[in-house]
DSSP file (Angstrom, degrees, kcal/mol; ACC not computed):
  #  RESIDUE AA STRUCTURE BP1 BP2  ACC     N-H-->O    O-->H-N    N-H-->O    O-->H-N    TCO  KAPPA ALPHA  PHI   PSI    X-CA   Y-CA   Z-CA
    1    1 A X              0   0    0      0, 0.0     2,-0.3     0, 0.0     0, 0.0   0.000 360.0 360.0 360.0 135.6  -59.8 -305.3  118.7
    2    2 A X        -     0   0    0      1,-0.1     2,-0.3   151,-0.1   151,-0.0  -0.774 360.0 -87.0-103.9 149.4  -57.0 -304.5  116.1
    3    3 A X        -     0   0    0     -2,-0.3     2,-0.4     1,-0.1   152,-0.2  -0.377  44.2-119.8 -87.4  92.9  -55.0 -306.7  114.1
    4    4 A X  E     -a  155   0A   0    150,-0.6   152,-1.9    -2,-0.3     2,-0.4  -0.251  25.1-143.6 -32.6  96.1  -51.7 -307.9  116.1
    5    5 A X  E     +a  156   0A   0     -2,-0.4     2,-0.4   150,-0.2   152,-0.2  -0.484  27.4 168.5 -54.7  95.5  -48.5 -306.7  114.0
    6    6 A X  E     -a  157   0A   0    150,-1.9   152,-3.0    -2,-0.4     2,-0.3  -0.977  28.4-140.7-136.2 129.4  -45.3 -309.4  114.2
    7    7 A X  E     -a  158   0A   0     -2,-0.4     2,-0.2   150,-0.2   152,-0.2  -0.746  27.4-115.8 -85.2 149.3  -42.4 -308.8  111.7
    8    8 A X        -     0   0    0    150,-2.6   152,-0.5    -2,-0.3    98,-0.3  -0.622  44.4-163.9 -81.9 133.8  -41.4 -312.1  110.4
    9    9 A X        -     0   0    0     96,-0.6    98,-0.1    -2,-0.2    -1,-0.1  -0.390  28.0 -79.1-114.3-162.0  -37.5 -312.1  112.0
   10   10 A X        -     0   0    0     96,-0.2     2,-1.0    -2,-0.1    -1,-0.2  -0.293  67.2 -88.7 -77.4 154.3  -33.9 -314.7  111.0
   11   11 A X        -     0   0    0     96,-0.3     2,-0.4    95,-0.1    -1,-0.1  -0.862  50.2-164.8 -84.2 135.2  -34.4 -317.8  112.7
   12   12 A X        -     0   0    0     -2,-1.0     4,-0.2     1,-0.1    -1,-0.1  -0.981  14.6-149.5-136.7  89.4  -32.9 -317.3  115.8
   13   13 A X  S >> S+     0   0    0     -2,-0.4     4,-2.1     1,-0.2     3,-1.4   0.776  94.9  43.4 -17.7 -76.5  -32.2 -320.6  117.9
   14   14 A X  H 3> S+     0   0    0      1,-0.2     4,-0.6     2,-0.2    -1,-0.2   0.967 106.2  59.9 -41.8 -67.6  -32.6 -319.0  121.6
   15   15 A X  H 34 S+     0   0    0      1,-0.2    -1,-0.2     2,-0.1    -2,-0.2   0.474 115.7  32.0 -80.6   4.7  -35.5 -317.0  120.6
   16   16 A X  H X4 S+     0   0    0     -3,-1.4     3,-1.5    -4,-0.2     2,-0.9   0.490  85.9 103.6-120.3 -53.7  -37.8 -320.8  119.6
   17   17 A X  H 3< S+     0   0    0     -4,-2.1    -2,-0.1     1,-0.3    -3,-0.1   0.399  79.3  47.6 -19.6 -32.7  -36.3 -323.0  122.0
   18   18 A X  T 3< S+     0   0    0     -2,-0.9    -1,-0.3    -4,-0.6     3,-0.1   0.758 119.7  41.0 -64.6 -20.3  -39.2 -323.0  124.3
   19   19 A X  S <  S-     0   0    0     -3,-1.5    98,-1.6     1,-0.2     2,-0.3   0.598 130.0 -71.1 -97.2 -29.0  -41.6 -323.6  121.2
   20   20 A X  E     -F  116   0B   0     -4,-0.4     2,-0.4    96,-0.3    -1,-0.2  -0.992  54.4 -63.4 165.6-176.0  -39.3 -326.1  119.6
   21   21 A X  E     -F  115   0B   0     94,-0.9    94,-2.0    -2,-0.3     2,-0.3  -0.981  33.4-131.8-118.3 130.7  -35.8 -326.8  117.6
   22   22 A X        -     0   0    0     -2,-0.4     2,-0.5    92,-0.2    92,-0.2  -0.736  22.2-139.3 -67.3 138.0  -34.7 -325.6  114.2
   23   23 A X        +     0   0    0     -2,-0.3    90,-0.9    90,-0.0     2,-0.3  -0.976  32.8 167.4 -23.0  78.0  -33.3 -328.6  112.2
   24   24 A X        -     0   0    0     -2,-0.5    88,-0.1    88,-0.2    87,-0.0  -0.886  38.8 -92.7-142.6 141.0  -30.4 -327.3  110.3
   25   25 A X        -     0   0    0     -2,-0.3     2,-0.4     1,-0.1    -1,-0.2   0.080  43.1-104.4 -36.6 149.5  -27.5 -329.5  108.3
   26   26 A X        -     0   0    0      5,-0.2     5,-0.1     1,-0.1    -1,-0.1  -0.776  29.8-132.9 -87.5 139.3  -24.3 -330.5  110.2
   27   27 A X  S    S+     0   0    0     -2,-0.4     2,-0.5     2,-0.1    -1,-0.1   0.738  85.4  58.8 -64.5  -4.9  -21.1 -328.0  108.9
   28   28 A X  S    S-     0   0    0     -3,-0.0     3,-0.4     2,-0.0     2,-0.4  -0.918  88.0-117.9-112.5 119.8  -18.8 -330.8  108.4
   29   29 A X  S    S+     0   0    0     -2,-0.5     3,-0.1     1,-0.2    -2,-0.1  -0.675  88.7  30.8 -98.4 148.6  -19.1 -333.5  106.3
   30   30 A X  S    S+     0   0    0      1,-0.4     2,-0.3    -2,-0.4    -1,-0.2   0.445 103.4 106.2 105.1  37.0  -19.3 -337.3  107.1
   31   31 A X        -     0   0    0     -3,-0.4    -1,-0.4    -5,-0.1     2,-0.3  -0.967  61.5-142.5-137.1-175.1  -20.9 -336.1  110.3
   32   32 A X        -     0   0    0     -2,-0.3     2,-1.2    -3,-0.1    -7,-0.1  -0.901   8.1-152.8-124.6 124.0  -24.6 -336.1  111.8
   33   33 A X        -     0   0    0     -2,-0.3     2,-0.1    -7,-0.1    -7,-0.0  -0.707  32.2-148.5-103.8 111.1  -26.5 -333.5  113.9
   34   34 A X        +     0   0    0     -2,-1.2     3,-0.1     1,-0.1    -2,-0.0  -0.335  26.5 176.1 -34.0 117.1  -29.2 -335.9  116.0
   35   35 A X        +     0   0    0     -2,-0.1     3,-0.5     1,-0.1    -1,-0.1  -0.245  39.6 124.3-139.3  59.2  -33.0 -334.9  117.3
   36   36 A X  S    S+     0   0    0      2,-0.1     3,-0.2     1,-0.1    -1,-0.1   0.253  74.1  52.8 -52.2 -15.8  -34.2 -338.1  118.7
   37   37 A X  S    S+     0   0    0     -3,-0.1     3,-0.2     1,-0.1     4,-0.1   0.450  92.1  61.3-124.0  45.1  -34.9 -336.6  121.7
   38   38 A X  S    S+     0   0    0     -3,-0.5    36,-0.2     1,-0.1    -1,-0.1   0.300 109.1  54.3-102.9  -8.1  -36.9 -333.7  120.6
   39   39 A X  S    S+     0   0    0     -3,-0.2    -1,-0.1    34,-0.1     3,-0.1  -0.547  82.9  94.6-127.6  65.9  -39.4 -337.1  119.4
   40   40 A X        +     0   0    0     -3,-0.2     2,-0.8     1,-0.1    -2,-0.1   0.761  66.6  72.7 -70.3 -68.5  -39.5 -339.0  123.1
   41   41 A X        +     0   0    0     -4,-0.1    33,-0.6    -3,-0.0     2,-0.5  -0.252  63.9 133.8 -56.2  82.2  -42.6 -337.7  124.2
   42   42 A X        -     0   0    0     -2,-0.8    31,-0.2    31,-0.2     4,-0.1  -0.994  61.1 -83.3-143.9 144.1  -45.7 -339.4  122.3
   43   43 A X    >   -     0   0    0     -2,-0.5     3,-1.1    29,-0.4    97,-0.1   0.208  46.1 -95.5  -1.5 109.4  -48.6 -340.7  123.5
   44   44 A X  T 3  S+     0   0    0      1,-0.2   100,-0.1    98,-0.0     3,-0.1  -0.167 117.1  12.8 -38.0 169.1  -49.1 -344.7  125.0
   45   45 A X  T 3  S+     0   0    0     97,-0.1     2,-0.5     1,-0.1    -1,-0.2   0.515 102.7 129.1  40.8  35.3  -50.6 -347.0  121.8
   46   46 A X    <   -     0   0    0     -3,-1.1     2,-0.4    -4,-0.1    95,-0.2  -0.848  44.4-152.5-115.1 154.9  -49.6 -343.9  118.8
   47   47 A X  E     -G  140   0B   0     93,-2.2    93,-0.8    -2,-0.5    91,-0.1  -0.962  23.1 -85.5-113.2 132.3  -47.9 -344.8  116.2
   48   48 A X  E     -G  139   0B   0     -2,-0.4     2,-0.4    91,-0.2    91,-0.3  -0.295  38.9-154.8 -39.4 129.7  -45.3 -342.5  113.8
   49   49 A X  E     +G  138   0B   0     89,-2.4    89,-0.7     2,-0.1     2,-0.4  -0.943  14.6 178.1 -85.7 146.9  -46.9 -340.6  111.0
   50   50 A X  E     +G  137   0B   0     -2,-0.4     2,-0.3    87,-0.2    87,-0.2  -0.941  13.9 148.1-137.9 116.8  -45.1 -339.4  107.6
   51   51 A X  E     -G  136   0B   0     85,-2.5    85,-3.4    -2,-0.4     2,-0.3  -0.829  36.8-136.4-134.4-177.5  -46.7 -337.5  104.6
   52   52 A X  E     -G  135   0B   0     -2,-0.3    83,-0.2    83,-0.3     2,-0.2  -0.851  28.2-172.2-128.8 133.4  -45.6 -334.9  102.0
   53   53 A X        -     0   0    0     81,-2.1     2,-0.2    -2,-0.3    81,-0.2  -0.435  15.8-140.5-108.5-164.3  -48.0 -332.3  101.6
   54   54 A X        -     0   0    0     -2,-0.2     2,-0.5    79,-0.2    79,-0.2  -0.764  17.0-166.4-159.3 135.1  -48.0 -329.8   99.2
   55   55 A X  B     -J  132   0C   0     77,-0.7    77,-2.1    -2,-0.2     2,-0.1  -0.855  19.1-121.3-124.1 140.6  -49.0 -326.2  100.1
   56   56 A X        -     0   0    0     -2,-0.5    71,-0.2    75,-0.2    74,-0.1  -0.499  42.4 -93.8 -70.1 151.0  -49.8 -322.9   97.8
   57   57 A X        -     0   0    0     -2,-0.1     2,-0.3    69,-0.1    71,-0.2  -0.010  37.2-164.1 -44.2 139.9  -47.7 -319.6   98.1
   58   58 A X        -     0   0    0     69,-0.6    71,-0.4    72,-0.1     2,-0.4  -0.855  13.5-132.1-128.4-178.9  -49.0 -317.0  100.4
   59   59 A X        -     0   0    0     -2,-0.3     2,-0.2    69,-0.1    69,-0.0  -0.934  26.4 -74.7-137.5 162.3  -47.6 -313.4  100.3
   60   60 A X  S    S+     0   0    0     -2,-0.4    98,-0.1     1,-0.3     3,-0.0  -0.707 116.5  40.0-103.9 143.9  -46.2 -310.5  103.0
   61   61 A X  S    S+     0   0    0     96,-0.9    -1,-0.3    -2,-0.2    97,-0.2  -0.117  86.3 170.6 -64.4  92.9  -48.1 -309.2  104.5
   62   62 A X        -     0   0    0     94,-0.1    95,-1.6     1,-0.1     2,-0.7  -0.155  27.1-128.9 -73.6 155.9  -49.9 -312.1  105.1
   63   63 A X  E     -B  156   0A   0     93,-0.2     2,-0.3    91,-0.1    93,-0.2  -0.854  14.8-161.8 -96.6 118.1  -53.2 -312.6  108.0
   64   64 A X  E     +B  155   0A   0     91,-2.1    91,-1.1    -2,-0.7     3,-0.1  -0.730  31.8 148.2 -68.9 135.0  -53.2 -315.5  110.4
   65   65 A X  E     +     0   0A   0     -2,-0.3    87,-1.4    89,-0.2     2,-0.3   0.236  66.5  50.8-160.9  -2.4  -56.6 -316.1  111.9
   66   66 A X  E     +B  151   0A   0     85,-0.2    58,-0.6    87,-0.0     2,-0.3  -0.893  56.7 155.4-140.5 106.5  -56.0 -320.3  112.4
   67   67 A X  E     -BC 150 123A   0     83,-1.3    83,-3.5    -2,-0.3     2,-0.3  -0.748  21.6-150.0-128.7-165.0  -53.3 -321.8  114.0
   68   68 A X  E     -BC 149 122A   0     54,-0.8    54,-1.4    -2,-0.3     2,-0.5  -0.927   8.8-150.7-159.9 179.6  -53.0 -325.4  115.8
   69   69 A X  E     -B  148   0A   0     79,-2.3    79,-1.7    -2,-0.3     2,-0.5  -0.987  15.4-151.7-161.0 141.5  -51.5 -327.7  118.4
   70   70 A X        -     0   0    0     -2,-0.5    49,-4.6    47,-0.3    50,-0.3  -0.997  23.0-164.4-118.6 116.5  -50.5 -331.7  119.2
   71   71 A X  S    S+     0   0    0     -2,-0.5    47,-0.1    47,-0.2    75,-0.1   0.720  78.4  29.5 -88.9   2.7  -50.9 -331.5  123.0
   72   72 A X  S    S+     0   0    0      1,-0.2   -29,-0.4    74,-0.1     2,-0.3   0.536 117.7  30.1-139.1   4.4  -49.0 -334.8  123.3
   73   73 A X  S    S-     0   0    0     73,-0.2    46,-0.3   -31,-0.2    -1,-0.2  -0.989  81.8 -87.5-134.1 158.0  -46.6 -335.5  120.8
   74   74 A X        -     0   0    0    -33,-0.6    65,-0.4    -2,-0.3     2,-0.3   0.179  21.8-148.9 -28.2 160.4  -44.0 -333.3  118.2
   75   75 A X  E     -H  116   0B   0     41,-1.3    41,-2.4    63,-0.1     2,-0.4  -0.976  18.9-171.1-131.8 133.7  -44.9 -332.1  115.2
   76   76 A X  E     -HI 115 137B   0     61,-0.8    61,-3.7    -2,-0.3     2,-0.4  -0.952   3.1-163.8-139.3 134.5  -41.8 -331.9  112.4
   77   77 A X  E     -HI 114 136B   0     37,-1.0    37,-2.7    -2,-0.4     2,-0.5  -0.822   3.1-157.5-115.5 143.7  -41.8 -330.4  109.2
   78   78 A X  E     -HI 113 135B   0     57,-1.4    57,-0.9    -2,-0.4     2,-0.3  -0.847  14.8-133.7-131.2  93.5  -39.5 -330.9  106.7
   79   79 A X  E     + I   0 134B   0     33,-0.6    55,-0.3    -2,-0.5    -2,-0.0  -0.222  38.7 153.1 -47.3 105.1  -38.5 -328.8  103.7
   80   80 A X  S    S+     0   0    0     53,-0.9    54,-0.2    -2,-0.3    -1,-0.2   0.471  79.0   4.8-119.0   2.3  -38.5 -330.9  101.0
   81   81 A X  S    S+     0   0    0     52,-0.8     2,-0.6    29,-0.0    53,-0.1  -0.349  91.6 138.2 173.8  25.7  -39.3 -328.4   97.9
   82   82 A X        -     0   0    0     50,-0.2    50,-0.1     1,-0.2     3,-0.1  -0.798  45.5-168.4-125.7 126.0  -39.3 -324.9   99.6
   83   83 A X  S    S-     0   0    0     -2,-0.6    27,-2.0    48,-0.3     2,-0.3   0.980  80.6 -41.9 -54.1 -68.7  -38.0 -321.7   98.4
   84   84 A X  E     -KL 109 128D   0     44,-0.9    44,-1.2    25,-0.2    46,-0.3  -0.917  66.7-161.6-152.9 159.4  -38.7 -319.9  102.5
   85   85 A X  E     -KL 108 127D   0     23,-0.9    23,-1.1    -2,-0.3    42,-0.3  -0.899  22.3 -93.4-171.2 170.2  -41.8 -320.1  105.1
   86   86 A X  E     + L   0 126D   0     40,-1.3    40,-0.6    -2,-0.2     2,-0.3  -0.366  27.2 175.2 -82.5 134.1  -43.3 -319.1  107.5
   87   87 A X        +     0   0    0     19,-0.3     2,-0.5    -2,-0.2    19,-0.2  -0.566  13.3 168.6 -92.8 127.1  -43.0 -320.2  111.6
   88   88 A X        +     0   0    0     35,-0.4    35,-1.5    -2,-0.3     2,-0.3  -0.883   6.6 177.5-166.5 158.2  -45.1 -318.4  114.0
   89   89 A X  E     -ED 104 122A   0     15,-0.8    15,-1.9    -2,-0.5     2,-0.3  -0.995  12.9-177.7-139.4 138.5  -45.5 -319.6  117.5
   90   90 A X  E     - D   0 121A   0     31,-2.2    31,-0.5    -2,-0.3    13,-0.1  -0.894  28.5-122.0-157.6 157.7  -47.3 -318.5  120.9
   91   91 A X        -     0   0    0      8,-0.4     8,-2.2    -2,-0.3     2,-0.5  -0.124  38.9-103.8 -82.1 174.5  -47.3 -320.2  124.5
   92   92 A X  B     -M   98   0E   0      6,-0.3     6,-0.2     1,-0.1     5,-0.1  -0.863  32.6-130.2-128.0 145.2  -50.7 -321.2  125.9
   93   93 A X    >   -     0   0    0      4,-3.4     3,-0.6    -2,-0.5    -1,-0.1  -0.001  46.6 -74.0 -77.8-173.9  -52.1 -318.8  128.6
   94   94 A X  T 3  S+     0   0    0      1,-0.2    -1,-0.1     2,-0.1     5,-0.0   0.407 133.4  57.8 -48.2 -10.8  -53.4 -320.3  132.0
   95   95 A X  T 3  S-     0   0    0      2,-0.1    -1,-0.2     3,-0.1     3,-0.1   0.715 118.3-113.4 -91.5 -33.4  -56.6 -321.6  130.4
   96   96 A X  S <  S+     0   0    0     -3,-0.6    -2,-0.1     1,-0.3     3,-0.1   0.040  81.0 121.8  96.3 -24.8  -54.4 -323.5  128.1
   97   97 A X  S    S-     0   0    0     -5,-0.1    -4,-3.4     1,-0.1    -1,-0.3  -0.132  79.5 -75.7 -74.3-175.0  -55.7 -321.2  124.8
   98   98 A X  B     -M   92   0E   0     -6,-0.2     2,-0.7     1,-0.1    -6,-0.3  -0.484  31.0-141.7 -76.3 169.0  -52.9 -319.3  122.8
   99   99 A X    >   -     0   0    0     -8,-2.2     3,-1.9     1,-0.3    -8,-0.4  -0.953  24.8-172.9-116.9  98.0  -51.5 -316.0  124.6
  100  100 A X  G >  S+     0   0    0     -2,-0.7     3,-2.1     1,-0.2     2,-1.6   0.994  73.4  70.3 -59.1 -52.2  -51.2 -314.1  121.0
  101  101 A X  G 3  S+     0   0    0      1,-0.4    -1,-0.2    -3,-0.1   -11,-0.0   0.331 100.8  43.1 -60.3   8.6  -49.4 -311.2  122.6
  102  102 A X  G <  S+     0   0    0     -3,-1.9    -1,-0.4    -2,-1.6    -2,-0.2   0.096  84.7 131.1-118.7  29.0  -46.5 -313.3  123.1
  103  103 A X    <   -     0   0    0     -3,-2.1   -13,-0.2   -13,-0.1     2,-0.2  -0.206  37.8-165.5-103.7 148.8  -46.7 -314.9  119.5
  104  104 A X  B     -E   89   0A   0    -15,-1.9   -15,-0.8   -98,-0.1     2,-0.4  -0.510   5.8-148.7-128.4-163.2  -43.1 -314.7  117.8
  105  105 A X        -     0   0    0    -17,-0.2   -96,-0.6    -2,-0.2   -17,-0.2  -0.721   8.1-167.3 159.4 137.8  -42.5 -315.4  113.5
  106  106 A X        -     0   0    0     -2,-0.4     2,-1.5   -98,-0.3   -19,-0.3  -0.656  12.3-160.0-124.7  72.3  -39.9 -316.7  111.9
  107  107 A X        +     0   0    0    -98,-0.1     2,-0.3   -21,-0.1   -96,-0.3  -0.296  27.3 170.1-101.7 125.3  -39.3 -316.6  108.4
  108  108 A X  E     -K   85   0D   0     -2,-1.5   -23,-0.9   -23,-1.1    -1,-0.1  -0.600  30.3 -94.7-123.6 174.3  -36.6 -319.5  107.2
  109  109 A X  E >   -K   84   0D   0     -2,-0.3     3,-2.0   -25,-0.2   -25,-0.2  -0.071  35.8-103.6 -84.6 179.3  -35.3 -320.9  104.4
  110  110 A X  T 3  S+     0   0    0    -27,-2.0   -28,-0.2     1,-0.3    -1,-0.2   0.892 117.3  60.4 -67.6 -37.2  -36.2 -324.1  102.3
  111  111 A X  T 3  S+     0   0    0    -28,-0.3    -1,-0.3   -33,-0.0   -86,-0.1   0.882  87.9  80.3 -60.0 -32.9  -32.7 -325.7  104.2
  112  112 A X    <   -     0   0    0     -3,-2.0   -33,-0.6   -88,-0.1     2,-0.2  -0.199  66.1-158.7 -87.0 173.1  -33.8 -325.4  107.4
  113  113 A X  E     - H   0  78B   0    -90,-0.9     2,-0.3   -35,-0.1   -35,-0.2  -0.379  13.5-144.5-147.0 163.6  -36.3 -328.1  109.3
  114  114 A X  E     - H   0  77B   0    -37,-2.7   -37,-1.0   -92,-0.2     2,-0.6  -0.923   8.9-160.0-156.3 145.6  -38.4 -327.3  112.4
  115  115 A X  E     -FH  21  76B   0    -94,-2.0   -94,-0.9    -2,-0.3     2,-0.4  -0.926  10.6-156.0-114.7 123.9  -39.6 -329.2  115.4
  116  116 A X  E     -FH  20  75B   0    -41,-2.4   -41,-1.3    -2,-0.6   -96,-0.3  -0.820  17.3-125.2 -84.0 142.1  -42.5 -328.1  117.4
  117  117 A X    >   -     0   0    0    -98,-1.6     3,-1.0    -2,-0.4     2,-0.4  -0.251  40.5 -83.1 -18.2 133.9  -42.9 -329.1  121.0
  118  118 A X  T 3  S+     0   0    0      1,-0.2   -47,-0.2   -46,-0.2   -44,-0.1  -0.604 114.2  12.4 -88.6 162.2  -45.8 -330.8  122.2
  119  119 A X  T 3  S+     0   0    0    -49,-4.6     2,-0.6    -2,-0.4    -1,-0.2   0.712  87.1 133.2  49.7  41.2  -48.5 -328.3  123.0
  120  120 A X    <   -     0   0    0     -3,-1.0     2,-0.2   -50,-0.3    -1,-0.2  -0.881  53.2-133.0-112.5 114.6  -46.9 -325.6  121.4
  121  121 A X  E     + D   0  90A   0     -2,-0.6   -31,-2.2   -31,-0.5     2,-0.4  -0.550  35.5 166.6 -88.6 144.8  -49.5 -323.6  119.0
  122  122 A X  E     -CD  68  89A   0    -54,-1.4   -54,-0.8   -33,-0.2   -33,-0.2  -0.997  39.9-102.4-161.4 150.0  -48.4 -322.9  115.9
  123  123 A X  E     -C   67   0A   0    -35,-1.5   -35,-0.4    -2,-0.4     3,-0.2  -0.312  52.2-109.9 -75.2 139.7  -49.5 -321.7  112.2
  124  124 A X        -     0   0    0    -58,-0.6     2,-0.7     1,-0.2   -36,-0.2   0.701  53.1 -55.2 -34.1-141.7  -49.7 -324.5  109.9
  125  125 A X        +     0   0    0    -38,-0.1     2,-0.3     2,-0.0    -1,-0.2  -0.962  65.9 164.8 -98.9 114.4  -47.2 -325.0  107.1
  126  126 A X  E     -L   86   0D   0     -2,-0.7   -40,-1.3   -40,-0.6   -69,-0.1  -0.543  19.7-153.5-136.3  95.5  -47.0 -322.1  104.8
  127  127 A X  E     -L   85   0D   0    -42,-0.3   -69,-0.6    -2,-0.3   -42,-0.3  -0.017  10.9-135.1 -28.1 138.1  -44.5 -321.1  102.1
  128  128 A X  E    S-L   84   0D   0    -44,-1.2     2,-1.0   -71,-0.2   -44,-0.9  -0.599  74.2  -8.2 -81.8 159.7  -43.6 -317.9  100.8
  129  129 A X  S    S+     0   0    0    -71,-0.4     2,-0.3    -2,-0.2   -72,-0.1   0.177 124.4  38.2   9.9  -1.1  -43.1 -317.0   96.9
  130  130 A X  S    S-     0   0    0     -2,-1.0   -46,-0.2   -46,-0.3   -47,-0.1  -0.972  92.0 -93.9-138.8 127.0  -43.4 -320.6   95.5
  131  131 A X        -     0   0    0     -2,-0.3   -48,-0.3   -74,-0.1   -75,-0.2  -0.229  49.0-152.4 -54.8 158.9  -45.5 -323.7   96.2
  132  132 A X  B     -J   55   0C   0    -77,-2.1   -77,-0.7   -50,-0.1     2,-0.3  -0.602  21.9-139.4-131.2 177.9  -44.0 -325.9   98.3
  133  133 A X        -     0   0    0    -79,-0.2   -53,-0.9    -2,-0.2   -52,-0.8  -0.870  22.3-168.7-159.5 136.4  -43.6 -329.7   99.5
  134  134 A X  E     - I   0  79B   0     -2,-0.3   -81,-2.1   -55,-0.3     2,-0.5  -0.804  14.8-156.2-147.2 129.6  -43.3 -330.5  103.3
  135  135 A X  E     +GI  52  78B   0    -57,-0.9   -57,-1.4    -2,-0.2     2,-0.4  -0.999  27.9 177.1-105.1 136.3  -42.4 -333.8  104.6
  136  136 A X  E     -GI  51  77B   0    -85,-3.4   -85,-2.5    -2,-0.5     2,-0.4  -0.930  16.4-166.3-133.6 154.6  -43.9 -333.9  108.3
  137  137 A X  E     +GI  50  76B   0    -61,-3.7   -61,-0.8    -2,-0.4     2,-0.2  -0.959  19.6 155.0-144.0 122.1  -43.9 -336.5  110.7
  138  138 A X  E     -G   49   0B   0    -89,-0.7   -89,-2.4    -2,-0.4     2,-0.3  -0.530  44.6 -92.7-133.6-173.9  -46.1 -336.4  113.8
  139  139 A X  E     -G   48   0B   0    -65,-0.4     2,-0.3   -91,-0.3   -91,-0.2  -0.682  40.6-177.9-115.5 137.6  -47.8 -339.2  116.2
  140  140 A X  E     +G   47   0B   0    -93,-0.8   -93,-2.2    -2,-0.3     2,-0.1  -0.971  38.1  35.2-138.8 142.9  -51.3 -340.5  115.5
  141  141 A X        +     0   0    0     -2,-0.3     2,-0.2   -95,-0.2     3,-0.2  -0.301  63.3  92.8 108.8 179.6  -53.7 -343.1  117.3
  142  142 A X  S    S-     0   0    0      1,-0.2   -97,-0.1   -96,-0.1    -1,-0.1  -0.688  83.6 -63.4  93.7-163.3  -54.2 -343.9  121.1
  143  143 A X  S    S+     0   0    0     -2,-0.2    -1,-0.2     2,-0.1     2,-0.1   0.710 106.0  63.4-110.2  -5.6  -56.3 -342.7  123.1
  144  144 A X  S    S-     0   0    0     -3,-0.2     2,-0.2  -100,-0.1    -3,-0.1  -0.327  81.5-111.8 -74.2 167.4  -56.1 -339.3  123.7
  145  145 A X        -     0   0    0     -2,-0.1    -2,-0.1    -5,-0.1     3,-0.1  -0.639  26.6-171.2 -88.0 156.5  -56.7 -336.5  120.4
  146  146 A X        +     0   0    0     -2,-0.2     2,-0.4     1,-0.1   -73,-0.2   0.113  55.9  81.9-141.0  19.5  -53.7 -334.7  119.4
  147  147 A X        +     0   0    0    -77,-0.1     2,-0.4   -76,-0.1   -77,-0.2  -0.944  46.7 167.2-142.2 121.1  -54.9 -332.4  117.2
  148  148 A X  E     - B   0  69A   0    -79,-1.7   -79,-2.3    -2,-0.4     2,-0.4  -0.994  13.9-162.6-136.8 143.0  -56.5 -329.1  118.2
  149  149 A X  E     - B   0  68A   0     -2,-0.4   -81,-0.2   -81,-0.2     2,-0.2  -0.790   6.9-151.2-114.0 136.5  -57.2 -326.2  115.9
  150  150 A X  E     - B   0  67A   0    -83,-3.5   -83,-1.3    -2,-0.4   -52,-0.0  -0.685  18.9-149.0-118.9  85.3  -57.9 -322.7  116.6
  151  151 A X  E     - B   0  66A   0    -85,-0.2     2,-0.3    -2,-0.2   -85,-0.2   0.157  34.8-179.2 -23.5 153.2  -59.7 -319.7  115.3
  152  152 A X  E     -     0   0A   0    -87,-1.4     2,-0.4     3,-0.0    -1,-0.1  -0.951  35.4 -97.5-152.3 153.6  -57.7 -316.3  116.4
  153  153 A X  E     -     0   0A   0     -2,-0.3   -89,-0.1     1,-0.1  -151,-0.1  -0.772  69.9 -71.9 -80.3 158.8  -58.2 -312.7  115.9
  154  154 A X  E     -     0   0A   0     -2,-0.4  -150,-0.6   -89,-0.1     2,-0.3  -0.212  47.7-172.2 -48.1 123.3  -56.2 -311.7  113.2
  155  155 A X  E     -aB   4  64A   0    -91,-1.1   -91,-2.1  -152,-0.2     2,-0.4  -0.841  18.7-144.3-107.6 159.7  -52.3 -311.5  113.4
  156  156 A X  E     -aB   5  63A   0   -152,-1.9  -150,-1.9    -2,-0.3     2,-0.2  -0.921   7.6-148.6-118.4 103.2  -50.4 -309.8  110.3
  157  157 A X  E     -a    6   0A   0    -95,-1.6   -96,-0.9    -2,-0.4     2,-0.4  -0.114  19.8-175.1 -44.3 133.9  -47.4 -311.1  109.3
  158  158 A X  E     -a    7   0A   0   -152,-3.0  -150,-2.6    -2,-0.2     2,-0.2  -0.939  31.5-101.4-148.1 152.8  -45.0 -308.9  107.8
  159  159 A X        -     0   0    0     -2,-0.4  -150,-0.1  -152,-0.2  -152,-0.1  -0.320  48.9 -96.5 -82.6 158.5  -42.0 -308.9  106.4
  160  160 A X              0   0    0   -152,-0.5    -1,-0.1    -2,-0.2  -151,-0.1  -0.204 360.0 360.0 -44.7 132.5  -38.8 -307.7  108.7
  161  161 A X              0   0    0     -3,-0.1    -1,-0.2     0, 0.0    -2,-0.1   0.088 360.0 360.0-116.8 360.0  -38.0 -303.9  108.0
């Protein structure tokens, strides 16, 4: 099998909505743009998590070979210290695993924010040219798991040409 090709493209709003919402400032000031109700959906008995991570630089063209999923609540990351990084995203096939061959990439900049959908697989947090700092806030506890990790064949990121 050979190594899926996806050029990283602008974030483009339309082209995630099924996977999620971009975050982005309001243009005006002394106003607010709201996403409470892209975090309804969690789990009976879970409770809000909030950390700050901090993640090493990766470089274009980079390999994806791990990506992950909450199948029952959001996941949102929050640039809190990042020059740009990387999104990538895929729908789940009939089985439920990812359908890589629909996988899409995104790469945006340290302003913007991102919300995943639950059960929307998607590569972990990763920065381009600089380490980075992430605040993410996800759902933990209940009784269901919410956290599944995947092994992949290799996709290559690259940058847009």
């Amino acid at each position: 099998m050979t190594d899926i090709i996806i050029p990283l493209m602008p974030p483009d709003a339309e082209a995630f909505s099924p996977f999620g919402r971009f975050v982005v400032p309001p243009d005006a000031s002394d106003t607010r743009q709201f996403y409470s109700n892209s975090l309804e959906t969690s789990p009976d008995d879970t409770t809000p998590v909030l950390h700050v991570n901090h993640v090493l630089p990766r470089t274009l063209p980079m390999t994806v070979e791990k990506i992950e999923r909450h199948p029952h609540a959001a996941q949102c990351f929050f640039p809190l210290d990042v020059s740009r990084y990387a999104v990538m995203v895929t729908p789940s096939n009939e089985t439920g695993a990812p359908d890589l061959d629909r996988a899409l990439a995104f790469l945006l900049p340290g302003t913007m924010g991102v919300i995943f959908n639950p059960g929307v697989w998607h590569l972990g947090a990763t920065v381009i040219d600089r380490a980075g700092h992430f605040v993410v806030l996800m759902w933990r506890g209940g009784q269901l798991p919410d956290d599944d990790f995947q092994s992949i064949r290799p996709i290559t990121l690259t940058a847009l040409t």
